[in-house]
N, C-alpha and C positions, 0 to 999 in steps of 0.2 A: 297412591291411595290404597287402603287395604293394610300399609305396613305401620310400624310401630313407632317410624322416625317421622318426627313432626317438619313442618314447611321451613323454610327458612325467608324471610324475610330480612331483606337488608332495610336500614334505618334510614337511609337517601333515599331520593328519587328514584321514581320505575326506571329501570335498565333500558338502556338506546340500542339501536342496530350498533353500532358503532362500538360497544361499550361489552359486545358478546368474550371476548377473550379475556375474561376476567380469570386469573387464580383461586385455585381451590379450597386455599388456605385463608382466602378471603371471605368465604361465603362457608362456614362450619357447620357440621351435621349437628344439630343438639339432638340428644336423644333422652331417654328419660331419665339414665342411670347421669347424665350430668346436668340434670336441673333437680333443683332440690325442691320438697315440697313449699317453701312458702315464697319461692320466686314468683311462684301460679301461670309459666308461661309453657307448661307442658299441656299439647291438646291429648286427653284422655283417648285409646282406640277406642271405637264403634264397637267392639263385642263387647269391653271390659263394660261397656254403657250399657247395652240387652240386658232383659231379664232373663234370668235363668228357663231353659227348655219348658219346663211343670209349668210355671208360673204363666208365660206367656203364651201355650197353649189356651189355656185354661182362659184368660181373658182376655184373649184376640182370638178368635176363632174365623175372623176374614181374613188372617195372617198365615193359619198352620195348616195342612190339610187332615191333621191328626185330630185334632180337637174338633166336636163338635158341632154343627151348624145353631145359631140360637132361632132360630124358623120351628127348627124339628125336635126340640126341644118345647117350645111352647105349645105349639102342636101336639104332643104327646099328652102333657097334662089337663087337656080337654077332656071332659068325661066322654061327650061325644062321639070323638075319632076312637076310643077303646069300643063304643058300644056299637061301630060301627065297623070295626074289626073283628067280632062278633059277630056278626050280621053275615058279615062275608065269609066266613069260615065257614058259618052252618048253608049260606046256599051253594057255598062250593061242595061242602059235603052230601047236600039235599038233594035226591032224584029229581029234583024239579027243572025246569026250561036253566038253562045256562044262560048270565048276562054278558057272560065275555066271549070272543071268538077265539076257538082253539081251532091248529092245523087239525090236518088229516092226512091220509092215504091219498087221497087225489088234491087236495087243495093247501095250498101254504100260506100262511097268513105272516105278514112283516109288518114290524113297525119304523117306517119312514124317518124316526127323530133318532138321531144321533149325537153323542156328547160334540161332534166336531159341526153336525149340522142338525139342531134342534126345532121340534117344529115350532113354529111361532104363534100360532094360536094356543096349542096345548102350554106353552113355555108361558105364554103371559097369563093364564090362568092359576098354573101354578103360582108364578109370584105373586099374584095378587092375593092370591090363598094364604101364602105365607107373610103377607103385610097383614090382612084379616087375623090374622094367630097374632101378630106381635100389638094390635093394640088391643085387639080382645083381652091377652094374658098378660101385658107390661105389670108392672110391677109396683111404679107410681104414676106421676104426671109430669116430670123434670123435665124441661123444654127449654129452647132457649131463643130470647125476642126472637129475631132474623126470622124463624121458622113460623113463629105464632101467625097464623091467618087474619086476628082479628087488629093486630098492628099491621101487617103486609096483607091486605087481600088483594085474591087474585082476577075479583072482579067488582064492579060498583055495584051490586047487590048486596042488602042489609044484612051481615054475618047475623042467624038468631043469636039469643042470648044462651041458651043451651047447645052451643054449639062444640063447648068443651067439655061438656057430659055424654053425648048419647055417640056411641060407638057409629063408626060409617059398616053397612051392611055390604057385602063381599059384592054385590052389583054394582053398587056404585064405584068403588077402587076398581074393578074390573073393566067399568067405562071411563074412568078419568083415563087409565096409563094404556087401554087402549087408542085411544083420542089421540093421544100423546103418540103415540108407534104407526100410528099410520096416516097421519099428518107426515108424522118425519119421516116417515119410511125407515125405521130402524129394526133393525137384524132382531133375532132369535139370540143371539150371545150377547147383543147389549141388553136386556132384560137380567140375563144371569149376571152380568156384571153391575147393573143396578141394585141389586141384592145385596152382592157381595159389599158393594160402599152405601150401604143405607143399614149394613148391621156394624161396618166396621165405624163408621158415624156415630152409631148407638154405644160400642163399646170404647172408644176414644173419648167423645165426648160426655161420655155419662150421662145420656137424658134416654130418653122415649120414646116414642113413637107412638102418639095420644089424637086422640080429635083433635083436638087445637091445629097441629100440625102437620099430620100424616100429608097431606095434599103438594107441602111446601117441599118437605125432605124427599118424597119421592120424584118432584120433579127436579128439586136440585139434584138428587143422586142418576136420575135419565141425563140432566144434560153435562152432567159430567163422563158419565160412562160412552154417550154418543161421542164426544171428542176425544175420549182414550182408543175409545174400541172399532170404530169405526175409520174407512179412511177417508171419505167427503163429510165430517164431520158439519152437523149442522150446527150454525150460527145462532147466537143470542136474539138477534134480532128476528130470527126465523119463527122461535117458540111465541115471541111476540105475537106473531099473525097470528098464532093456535090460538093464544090465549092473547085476544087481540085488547083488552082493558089491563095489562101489565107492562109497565114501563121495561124500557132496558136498562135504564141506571138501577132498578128494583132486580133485574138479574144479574145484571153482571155484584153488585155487591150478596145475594145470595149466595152465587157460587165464588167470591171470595169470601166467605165466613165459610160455607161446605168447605174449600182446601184448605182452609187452615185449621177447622176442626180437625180434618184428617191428617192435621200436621204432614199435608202434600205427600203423601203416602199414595201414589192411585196404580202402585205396581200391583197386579193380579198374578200370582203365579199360576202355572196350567196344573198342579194338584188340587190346588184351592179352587178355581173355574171345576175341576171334574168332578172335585167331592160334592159342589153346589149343584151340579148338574143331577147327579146321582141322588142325592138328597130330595132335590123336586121331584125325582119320577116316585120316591116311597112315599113323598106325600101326597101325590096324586094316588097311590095305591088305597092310603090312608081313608081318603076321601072320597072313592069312587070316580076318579079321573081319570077317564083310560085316554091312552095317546091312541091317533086313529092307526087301525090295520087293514092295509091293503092286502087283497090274498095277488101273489106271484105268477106275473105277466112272465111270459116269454120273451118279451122285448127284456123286462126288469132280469129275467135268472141269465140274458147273454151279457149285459148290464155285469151284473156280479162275476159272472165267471170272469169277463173281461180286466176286471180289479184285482181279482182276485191273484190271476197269470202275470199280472203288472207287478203287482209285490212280491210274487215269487220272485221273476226274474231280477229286483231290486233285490232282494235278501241274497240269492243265487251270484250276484256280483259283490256285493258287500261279502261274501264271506270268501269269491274268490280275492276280493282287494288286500283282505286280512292274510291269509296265508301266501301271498307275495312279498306282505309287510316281514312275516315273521321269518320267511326261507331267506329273506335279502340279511335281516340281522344275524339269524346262522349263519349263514353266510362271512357275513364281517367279523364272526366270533373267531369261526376258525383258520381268517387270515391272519387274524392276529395273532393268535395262539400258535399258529405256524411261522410268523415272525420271531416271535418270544422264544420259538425255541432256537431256531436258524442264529440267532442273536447268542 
């Protein structure tokens, strides 16, 4: 896989144990230079298939870590978060009482959430912040059935009739996918990887993320992310209890239309997880979202030094490992070269 020579299938029956000692000259390498365009039996490579670098930055942004986030993007063109970036400028610069906690001479103040260990309160705030920005700013209302609420609801309660007009207010998305995380008991990193396939959803499948169906996409994209990201991955029938009026045959066919939208795409690489991470924390800046700070226990700075002495002494062997590596191939250069000349 990777290379440019295609499979080779023989025209008989699957091959037997029996049948392993076959000839080489039986079994031909076809390659592209000996199949000619209208044979149609050369598989194209996977790159010559990608779109070009520009292009697929630009609309996949849950693919590149380069491009983008569409969260902080919609977010941006709020008039609000500019006027509240404003707001915060001038009481930072204003002699008046400070809202945020700065160290000092005697007291250090830390923030607890890390891209490797994120807090989980402050982390599902954010995303929910950022589901709040994409159907406040979407762009239309392009949805598709699977997700619509008012074909699939998720409870026997009478969908109103304006239910695909009036936007959901940031408490309530805040209390659905919390409901949802601690039910399931799910991580601080499945949230950020909710995200990531509830945009890469939107820009796959070209729809939305509207009242009609924010509620659907977002649980499909939790119970996808629990059983990528997690490793006692919750079951179908578990979200059931949460949401105890939803069948299981009504999820498991959700989240098969979720993986095939995503045309089964559910790799996260750790630049894209980090740029999402990073991303949430400016818009929690954006928004007056502070993640909490503890000021620095003495239990917490022996803590740190402790980590700290661990990595040293790891980097301290990794670079003694490396110039072992390099002294041994010295080494073998100039037996050789002492052969070569003896020779």
């Amino acid at each position: 896989m990777g290379g440019s020579v295609s499979c080779c299938i023989s025209p008989g029956e699957s091959p037997k144990i029996r049948r392993r000692q076959v000839e080489l000259e039986e079994c031909p390498i076809t390659t592209a230079e000996d199949v000619s365009e209208d044979t149609g039996t050369y598989l194209q490579h996977i790159s010559d298939r990608e779109l070009p670098d520009e292009l697929a930055q630009e609309s996949n942004p849950s693919d590149h870590p380069r491009a983008s986030t569409l969260f902080l993007n919609k977010s941006q063109t709020d008039v609000s978060v500019r006027e509240k970036r404003k707001s915060n400028y001038l009481n930072h610069m204003s002699p008046g009482l400070l809202t945020k906690k700065f160290s000092s001479c005697s007291t250090i103040f830390l923030d607890d959430s890390t891209v490797s260990q994120p807090n989980l309160k402050s982390t599902i705030k954010c995303v929910t912040l950022a589901i709040y920005y994409h159907i406040k700013n979407r762009d239309s209302n392009r949805s598709v059935d699977i997700f619509d609420e008012k074909k699939h609801p998720l409870s026997r309660e009478k969908v109103p009739d304006d239910y695909s007009v009036v936007d959901p207010e940031h408490k309530l998305i805040y209390r659905f996918i919390r409901t949802l995380f601690s039910s399931a008991q799910l991580t601080a990193e499945c949230a950020i990887v909710t995200l990531v396939y509830l945009e890469r959803l939107l820009t796959y499948a070209e729809m939305d993320i509207c009242p009609c169906n924010w509620k659907r996409i977002v649980l499909g994209a939790i119970l996808l992310a629990s059983k990528v990201w997690d490793d006692q991955a919750v079951w179908n029938v578990d979200y059931c209890q949460i949401l105890k009026e939803m069948t299981v045959e009504d999820m498991n066919e959700m989240e098969r239309h979720f993986l095939e939208l995503l045309q089964f795409n559910i790799n996260v690489p750790g630049s894209v997880y980090a740029k999402y991470y990073f991303d949430l924390r400016s818009l929690a800046d954006d928004n007056n979202l502070s993640f909490p700070l503890e000021p620095l226990s003495n239990k917490r700075a022996q803590k740190l030094e402790a980590i700290s002495r661990l990595c040293e002494d790891k980097y301290k062997d990794l670079c003694k490992s490396t110039m072992r590596r390099s002294v041994s191939v010295d080494n073998m250069a100039g037996i050789k070269n002492s052969q070569a000349v003896l020779s």
